[in-house]
C-alpha atoms as an extended CHARMM CRD file, in Angstrom:
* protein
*
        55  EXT
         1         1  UNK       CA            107.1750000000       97.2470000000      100.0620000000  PROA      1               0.0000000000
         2         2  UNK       CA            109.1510000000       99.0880000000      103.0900000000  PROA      2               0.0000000000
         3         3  UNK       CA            107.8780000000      100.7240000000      106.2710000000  PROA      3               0.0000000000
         4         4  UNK       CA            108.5200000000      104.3890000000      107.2310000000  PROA      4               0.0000000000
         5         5  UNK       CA            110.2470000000      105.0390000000      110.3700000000  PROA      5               0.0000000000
         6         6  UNK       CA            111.0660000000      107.8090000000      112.7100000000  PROA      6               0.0000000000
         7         7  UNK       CA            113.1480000000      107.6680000000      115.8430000000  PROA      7               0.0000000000
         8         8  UNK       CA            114.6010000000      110.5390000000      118.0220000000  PROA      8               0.0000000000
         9         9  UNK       CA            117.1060000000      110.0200000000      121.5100000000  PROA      9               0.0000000000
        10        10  UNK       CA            115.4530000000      112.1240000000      124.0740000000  PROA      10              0.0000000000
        11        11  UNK       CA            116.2580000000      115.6470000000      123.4080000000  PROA      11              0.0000000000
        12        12  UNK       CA            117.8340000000      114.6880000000      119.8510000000  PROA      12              0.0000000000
        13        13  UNK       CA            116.6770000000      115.4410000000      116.0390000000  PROA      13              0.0000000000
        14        14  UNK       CA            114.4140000000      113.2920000000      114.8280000000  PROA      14              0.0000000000
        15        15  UNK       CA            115.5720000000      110.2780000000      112.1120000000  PROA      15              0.0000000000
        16        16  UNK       CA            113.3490000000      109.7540000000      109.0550000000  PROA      16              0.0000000000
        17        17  UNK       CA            114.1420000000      106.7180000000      107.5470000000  PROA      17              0.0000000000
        18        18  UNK       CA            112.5280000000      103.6530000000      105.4370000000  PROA      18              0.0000000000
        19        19  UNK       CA            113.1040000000       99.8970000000      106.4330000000  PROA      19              0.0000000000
        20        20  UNK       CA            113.0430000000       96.9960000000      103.7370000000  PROA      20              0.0000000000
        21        21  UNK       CA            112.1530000000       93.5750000000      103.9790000000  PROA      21              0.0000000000
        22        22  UNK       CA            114.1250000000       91.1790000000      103.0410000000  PROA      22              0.0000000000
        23        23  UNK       CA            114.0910000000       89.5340000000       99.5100000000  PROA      23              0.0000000000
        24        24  UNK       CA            111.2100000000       92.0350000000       98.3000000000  PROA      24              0.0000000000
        25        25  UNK       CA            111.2200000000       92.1240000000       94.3210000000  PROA      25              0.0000000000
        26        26  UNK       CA            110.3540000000       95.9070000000       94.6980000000  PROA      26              0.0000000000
        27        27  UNK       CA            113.9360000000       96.5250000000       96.5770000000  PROA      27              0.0000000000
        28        28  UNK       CA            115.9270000000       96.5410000000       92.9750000000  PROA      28              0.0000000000
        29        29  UNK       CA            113.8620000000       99.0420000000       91.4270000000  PROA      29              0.0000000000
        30        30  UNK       CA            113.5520000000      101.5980000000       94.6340000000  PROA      30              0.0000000000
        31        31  UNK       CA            115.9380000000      104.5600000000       93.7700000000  PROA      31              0.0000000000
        32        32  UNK       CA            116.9590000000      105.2890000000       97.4940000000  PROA      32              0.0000000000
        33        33  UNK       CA            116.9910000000      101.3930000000       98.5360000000  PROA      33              0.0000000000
        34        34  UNK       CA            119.8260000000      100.4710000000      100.5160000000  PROA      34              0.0000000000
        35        35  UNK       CA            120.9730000000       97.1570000000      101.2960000000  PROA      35              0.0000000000
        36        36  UNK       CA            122.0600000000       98.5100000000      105.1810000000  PROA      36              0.0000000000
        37        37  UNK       CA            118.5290000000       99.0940000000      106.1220000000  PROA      37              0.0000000000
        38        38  UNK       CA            116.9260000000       95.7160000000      105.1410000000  PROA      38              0.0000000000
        39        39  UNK       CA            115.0270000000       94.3030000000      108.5020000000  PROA      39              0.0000000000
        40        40  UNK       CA            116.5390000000       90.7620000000      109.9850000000  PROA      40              0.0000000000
        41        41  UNK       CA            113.6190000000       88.2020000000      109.5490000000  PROA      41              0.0000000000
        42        42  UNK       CA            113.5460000000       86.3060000000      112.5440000000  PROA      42              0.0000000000
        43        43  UNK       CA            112.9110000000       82.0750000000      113.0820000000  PROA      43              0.0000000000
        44        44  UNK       CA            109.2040000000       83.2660000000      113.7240000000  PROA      44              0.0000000000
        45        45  UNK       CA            108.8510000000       84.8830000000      110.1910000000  PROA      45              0.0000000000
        46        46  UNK       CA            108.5830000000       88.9880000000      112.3260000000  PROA      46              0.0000000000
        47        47  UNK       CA            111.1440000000       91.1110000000      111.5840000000  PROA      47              0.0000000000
        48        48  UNK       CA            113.6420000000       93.2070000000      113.5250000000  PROA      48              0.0000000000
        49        49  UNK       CA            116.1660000000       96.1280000000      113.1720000000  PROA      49              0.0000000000
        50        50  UNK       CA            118.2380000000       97.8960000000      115.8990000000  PROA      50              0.0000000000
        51        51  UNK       CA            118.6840000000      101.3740000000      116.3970000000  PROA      51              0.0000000000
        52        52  UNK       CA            121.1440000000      103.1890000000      118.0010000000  PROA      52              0.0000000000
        53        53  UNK       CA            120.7170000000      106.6290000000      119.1010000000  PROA      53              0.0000000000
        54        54  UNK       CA            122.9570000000      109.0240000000      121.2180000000  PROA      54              0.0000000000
        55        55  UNK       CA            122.8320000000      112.3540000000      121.8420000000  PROA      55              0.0000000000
C-alpha cells in the first residue's frame, strides 16, 4: 500500500513520486521502496510528509 504523488514549485518540473506508510508488510517486497519516503504517522493516527521545492 503507498499513495502516488506529484508536486511542482511554480514554474518548476513536475515530481512523480510514491509515499509509504509506515510499518506496511507490502514495503519489503516493493522493488523501488525506499525507507526516505515513508509518511510520519501523527498522535491522531493521519499521516504527514514535507516537501520542499525550489526553483
Amino acid at each position: 500500500r503507498h499513495i502516488h504523488i506529484r508536486v511542482q514549485a511554480p514554474g518548476g518540473p513536475v515530481l512523480t513520486t510514491q509515499l509509504y506508510f509506515t510499518d506496511e508488510p507490502g514495503n519489503d517486497r516493493d522493488r523501488i521502496f525506499r525507507p526516505d519516503l515513508v509518511m510520519a504517522q501523527a498522535a491522531d493516527g493521519g499521516y504527514g510528509f514535507d516537501f520542499v521545492v525550489a526553483k
